[in-house]
PARORO-757639 format. One record per atom (N, C-alpha, C): residue in one letter; residue number from 1; atom name; x negated, y, z. Coordinates in steps of 0.2 Angstrom, whole numbers. Example, Ala and Ser with C-alpha at 12.3 -4.5 7.8 and 13.67 -1.06 7.14 Angstrom:
BEGIN
SITE|r|k|a|X|Y|Z
SITE|A|1|N|-66|-28|39
SITE|A|1|CA|-62|-22|39
SITE|A|1|C|-66|-16|39
SITE|S|2|N|-64|-11|35
SITE|S|2|CA|-68|-5|36
SITE|S|2|C|-64|0|39
//
This chain:
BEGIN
SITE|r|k|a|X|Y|Z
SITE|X|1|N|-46|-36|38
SITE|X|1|CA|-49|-39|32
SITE|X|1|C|-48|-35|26
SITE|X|2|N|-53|-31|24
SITE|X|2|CA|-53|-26|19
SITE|X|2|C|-55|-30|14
SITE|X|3|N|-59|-34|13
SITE|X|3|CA|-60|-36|8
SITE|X|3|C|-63|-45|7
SITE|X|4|N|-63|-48|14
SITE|X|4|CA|-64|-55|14
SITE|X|4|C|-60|-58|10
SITE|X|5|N|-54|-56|10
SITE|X|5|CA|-49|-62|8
SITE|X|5|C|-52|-63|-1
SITE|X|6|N|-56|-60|-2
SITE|X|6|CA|-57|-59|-9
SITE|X|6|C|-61|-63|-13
SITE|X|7|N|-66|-66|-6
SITE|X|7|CA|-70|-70|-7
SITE|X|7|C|-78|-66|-10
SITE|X|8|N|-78|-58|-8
SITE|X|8|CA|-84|-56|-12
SITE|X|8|C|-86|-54|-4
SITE|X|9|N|-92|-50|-7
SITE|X|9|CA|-96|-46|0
SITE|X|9|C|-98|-37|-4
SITE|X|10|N|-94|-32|-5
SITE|X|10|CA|-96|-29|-11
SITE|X|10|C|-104|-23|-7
SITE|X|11|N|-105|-22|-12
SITE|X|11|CA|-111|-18|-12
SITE|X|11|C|-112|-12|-5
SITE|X|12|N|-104|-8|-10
SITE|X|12|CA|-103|0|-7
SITE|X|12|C|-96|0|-4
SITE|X|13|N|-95|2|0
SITE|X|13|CA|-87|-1|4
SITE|X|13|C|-84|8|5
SITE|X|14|N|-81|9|0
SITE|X|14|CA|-78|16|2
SITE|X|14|C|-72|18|6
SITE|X|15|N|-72|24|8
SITE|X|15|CA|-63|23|12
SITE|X|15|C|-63|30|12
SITE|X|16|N|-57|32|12
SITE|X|16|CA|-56|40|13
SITE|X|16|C|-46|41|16
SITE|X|17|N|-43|43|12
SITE|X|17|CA|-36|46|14
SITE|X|17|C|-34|42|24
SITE|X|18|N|-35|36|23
SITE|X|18|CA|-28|36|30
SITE|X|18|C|-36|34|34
SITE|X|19|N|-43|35|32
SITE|X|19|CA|-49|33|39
SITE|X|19|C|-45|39|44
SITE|X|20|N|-43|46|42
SITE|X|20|CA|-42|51|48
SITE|X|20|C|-33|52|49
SITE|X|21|N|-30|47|46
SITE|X|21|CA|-24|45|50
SITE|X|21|C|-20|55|44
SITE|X|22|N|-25|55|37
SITE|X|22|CA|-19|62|36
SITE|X|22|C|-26|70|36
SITE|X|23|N|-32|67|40
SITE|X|23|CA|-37|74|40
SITE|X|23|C|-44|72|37
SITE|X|24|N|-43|78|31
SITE|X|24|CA|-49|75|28
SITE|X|24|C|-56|73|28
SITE|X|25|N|-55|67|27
SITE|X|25|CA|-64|64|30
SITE|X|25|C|-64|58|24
SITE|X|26|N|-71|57|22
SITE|X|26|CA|-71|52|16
SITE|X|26|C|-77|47|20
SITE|X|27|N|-79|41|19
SITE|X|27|CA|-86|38|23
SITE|X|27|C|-86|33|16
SITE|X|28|N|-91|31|16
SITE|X|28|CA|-99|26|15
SITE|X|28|C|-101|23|17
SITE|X|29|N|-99|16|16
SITE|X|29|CA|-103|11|19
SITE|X|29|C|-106|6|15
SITE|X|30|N|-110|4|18
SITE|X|30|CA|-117|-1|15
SITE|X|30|C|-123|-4|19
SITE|X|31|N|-125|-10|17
SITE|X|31|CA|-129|-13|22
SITE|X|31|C|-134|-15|18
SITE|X|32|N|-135|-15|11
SITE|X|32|CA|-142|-14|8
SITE|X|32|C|-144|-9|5
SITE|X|33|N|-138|-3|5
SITE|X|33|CA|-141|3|1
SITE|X|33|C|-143|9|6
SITE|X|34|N|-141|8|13
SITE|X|34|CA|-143|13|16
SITE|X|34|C|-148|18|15
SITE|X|35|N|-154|19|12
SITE|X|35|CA|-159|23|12
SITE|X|35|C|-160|24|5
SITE|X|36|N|-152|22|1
SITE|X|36|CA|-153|27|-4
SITE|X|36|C|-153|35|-4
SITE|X|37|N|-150|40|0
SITE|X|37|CA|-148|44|1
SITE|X|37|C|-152|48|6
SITE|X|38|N|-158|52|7
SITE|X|38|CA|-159|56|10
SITE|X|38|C|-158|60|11
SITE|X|39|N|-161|63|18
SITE|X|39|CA|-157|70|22
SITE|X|39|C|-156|74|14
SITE|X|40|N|-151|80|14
SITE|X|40|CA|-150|84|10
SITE|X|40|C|-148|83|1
SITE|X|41|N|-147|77|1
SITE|X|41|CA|-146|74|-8
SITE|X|41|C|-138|72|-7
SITE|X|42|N|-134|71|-1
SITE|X|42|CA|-128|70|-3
SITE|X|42|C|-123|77|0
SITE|X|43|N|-120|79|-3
SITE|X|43|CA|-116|86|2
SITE|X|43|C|-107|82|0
SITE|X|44|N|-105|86|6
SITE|X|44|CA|-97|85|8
SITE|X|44|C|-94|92|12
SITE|X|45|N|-90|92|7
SITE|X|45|CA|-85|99|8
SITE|X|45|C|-83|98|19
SITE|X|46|N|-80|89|19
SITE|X|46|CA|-79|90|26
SITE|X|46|C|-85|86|29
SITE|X|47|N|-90|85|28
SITE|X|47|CA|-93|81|30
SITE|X|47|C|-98|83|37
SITE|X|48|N|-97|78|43
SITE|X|48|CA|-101|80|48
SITE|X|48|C|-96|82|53
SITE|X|49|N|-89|85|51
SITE|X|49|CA|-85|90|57
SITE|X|49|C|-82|84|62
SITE|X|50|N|-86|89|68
SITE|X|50|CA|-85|85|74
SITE|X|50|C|-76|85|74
SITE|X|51|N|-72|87|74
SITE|X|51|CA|-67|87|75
SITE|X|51|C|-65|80|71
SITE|X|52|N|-66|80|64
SITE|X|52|CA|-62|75|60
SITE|X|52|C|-65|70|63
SITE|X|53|N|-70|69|64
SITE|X|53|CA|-76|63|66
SITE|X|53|C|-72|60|71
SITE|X|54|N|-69|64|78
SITE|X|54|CA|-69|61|83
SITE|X|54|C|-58|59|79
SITE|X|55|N|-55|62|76
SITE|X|55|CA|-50|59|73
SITE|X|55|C|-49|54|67
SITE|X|56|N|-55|53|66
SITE|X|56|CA|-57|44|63
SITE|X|56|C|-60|40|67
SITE|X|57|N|-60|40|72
SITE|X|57|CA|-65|36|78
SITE|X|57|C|-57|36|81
SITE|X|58|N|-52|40|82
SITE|X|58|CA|-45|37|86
SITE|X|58|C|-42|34|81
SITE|X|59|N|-42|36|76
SITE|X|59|CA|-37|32|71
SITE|X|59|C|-40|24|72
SITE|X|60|N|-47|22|70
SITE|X|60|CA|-50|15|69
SITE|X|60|C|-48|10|76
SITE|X|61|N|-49|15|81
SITE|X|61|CA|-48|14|88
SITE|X|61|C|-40|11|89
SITE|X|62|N|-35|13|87
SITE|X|62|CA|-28|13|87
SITE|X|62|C|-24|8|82
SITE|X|63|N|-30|9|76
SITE|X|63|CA|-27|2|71
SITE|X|63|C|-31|-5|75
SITE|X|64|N|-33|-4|77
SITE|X|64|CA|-40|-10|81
SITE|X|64|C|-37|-15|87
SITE|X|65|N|-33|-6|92
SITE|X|65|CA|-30|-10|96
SITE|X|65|C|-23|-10|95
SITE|X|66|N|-19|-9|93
SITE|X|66|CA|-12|-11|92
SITE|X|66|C|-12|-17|85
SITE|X|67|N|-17|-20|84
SITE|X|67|CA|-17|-22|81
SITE|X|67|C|-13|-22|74
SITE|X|68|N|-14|-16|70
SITE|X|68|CA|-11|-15|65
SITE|X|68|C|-11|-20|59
SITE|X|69|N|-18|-20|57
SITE|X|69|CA|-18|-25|50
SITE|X|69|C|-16|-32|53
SITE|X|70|N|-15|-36|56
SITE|X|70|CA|-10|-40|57
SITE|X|70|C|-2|-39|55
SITE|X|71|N|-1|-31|58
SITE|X|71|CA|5|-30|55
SITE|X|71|C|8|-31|47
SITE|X|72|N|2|-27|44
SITE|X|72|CA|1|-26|36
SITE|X|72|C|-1|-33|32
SITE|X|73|N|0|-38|36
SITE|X|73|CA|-2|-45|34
SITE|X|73|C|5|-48|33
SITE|X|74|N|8|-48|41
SITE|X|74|CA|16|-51|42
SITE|X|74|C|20|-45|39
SITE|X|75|N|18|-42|38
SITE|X|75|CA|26|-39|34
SITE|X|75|C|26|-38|27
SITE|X|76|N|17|-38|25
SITE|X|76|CA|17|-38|17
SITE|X|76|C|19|-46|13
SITE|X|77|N|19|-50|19
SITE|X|77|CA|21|-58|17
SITE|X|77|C|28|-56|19
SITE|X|78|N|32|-54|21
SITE|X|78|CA|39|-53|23
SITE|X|78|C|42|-48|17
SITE|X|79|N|40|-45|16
SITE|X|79|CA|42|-41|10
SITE|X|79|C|42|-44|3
SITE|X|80|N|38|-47|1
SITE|X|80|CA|35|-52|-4
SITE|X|80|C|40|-58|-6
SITE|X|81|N|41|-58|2
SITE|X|81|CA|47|-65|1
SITE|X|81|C|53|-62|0
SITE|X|82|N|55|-56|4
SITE|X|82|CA|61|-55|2
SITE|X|82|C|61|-52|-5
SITE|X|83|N|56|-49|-7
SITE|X|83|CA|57|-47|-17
SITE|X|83|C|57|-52|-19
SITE|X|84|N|54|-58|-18
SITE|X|84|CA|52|-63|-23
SITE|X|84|C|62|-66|-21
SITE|X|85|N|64|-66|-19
SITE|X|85|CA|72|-71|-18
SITE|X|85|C|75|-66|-21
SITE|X|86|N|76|-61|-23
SITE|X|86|CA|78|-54|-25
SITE|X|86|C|76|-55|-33
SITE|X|87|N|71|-56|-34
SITE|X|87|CA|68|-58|-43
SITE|X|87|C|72|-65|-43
SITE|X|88|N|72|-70|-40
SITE|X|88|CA|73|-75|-42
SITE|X|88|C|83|-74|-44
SITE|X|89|N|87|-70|-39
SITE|X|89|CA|94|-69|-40
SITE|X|89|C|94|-65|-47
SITE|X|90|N|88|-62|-50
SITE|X|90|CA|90|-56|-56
SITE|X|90|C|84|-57|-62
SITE|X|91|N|83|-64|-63
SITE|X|91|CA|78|-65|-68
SITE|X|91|C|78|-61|-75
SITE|X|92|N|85|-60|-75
SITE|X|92|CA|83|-57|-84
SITE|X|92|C|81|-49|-83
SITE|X|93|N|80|-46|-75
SITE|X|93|CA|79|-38|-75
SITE|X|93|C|73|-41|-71
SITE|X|94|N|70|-45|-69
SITE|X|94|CA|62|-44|-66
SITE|X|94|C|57|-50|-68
SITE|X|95|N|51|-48|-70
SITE|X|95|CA|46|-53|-72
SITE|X|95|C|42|-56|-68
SITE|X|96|N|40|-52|-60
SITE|X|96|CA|36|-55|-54
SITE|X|96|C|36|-49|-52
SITE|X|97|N|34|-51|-46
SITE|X|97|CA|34|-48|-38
SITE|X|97|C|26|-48|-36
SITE|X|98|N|22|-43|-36
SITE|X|98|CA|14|-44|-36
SITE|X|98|C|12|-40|-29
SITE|X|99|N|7|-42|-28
SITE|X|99|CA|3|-37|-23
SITE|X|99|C|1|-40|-17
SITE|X|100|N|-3|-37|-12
SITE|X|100|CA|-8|-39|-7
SITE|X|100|C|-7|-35|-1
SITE|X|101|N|-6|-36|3
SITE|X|101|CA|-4|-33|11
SITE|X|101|C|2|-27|8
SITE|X|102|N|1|-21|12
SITE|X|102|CA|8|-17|11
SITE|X|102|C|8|-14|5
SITE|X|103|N|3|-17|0
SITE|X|103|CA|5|-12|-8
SITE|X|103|C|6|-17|-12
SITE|X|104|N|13|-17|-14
SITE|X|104|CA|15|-22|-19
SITE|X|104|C|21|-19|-26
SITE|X|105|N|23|-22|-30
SITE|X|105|CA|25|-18|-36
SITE|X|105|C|31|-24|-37
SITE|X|106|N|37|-25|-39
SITE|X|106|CA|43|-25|-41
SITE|X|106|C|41|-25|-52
SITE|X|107|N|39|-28|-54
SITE|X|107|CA|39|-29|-61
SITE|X|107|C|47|-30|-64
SITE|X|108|N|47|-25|-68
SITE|X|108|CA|54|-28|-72
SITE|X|108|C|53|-29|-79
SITE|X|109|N|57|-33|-84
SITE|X|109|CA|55|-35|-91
SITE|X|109|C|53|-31|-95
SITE|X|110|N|48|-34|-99
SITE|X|110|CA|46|-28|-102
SITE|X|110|C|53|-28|-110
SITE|X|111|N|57|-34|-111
SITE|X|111|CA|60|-33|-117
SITE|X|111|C|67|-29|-114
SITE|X|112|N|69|-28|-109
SITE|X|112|CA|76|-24|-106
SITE|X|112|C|74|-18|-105
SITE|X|113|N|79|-13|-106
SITE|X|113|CA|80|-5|-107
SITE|X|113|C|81|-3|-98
SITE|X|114|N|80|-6|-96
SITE|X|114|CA|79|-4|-88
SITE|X|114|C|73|-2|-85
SITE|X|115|N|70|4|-83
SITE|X|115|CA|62|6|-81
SITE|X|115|C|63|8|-75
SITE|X|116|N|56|6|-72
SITE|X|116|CA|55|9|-66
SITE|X|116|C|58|15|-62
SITE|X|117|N|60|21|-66
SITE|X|117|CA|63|25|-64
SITE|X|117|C|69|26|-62
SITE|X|118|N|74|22|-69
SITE|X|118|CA|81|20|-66
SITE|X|118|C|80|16|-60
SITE|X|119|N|76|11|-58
SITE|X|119|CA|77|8|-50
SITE|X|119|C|77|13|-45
SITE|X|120|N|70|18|-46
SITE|X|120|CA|69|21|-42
SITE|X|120|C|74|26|-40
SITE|X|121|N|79|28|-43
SITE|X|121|CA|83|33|-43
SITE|X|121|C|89|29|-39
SITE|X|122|N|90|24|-42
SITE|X|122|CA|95|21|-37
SITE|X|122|C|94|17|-33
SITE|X|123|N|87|17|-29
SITE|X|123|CA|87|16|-23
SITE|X|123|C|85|22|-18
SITE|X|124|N|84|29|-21
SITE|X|124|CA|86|34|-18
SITE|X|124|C|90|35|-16
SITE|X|125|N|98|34|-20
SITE|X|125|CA|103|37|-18
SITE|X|125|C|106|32|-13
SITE|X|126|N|104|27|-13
SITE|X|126|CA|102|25|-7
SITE|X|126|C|98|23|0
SITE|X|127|N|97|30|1
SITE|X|127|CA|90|30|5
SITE|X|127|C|86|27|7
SITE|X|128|N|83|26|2
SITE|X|128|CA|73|24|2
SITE|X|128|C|71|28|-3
SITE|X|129|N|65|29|-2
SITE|X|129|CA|59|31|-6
SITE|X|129|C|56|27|-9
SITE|X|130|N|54|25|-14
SITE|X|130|CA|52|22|-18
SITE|X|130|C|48|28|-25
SITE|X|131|N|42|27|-28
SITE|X|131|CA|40|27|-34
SITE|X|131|C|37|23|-40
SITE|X|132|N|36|25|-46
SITE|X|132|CA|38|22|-51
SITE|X|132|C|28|20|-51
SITE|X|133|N|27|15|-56
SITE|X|133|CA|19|13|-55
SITE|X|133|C|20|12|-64
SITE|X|134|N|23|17|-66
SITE|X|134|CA|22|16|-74
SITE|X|134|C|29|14|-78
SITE|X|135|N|30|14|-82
SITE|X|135|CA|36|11|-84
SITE|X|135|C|40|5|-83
SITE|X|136|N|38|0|-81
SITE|X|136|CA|40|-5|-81
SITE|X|136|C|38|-9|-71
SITE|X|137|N|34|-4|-69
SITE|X|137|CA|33|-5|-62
SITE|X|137|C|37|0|-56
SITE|X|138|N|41|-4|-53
SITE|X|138|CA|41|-1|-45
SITE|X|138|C|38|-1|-39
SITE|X|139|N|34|1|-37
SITE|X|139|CA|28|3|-32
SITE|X|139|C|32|0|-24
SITE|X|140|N|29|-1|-21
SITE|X|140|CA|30|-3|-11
SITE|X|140|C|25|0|-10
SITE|X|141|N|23|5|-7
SITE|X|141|CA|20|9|0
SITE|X|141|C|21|7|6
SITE|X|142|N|26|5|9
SITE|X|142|CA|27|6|17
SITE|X|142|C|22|10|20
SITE|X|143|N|23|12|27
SITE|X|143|CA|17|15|31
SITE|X|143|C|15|8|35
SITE|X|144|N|8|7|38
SITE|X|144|CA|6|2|40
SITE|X|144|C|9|0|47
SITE|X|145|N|14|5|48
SITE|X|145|CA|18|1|56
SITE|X|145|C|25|0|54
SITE|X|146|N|26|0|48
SITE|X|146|CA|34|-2|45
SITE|X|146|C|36|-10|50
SITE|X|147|N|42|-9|53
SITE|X|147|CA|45|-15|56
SITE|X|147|C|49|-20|50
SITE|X|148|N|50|-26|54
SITE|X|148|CA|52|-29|51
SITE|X|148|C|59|-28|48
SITE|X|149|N|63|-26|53
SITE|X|149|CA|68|-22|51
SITE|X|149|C|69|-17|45
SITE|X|150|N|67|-12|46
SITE|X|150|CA|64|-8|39
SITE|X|150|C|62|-9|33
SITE|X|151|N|59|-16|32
SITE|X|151|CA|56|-23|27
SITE|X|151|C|64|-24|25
SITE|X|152|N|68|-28|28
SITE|X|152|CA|71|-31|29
SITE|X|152|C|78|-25|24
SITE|X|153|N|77|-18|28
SITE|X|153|CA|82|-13|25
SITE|X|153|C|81|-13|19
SITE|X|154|N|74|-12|16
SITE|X|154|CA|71|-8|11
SITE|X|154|C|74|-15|6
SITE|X|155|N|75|-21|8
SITE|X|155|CA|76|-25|3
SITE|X|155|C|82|-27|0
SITE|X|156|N|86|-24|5
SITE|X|156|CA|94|-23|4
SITE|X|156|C|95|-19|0
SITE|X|157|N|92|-15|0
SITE|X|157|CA|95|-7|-3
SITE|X|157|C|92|-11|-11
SITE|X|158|N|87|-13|-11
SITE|X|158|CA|86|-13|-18
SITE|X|158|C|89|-20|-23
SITE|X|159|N|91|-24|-17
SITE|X|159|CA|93|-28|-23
SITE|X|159|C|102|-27|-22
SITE|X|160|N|105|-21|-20
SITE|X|160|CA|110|-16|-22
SITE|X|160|C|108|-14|-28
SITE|X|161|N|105|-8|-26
SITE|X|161|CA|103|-6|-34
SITE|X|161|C|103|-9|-40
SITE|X|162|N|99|-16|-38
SITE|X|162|CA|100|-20|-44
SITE|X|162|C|106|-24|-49
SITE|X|163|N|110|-25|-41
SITE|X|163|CA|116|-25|-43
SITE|X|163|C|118|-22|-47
SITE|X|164|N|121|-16|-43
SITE|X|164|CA|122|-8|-47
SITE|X|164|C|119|-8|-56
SITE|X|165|N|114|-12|-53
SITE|X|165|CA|112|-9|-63
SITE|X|165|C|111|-14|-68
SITE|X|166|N|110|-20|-65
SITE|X|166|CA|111|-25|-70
SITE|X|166|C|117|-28|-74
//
């Protein structure tokens, strides 16, 4: 579900970075605009290469059958939960816990001298990777086969941190 849950049906449906799993290929999709574009009016740096082609047709193939975006469902509602009890233990350092499958953001108050960067620093030092979404946001990336476990670590380490700093 790329974009059902949203309740729209959009025009032009674009994708680029993870269609090739990391090799660059961009795609186009559309169901009423297809015959805007004829032969020789669009060009692409990678466009066309057999190679990438057949490495976005296994990646589709691999998210499809191991049934990944199921994954990025159950673990972005499992991450979400464990942020949000995590905000609730540290009201006066976080304002809401936001986001939609595996990309979500850690908000903290805008009136406290704590920024995104100080979290993200102290949940390095505690091995996770995390980055800042602005000054007052902390970013969640996971990769789309993060275990529960890993959810589960990533949320430890940070509401440590939070300890640590509040």
């Amino acid at each position: 579900d790329f974009y059902q849950n949203l309740g729209i049906e959009p025009d032009i449906f674009t994708s680029a970075k993870g269609l090739a799993g990391g090799i660059p290929i961009g795609a186009m999709m559309s169901k009423k605009f297809c015959d805007i574009f004829q032969p020789g009016e669009h060009a692409s740096t990678f466009g066309g290469n057999p190679f990438v082609c057949a490495v976005a047709l296994s990646v589709g193939k691999t998210l499809e059958q191991e049934n990944i975006l199921q994954n990025v469902q159950v673990r972005g509602d499992q991450l979400r939960t464990r942020l949000r009890a995590i905000a609730q233990k540290y009201p006066q350092v976080i304002e809401e816990v936001r986001g939609w499958g595996l990309i979500n953001g850690l908000v903290l108050k805008s009136d406290i001298d704590l920024t995104s960067v100080d979290v993200v620093k102290a949940v390095m030092e505690r091995g996770l990777l995390l980055v800042p979404a602005g000054p007052k946001v902390v970013r969640f990336v996971p990769p789309l086969i993060v275990s529960a476990g890993e959810v589960d670590q990533a949320a430890l380490i940070v509401e440590q941190a939070l300890q640590a700093l509040a």
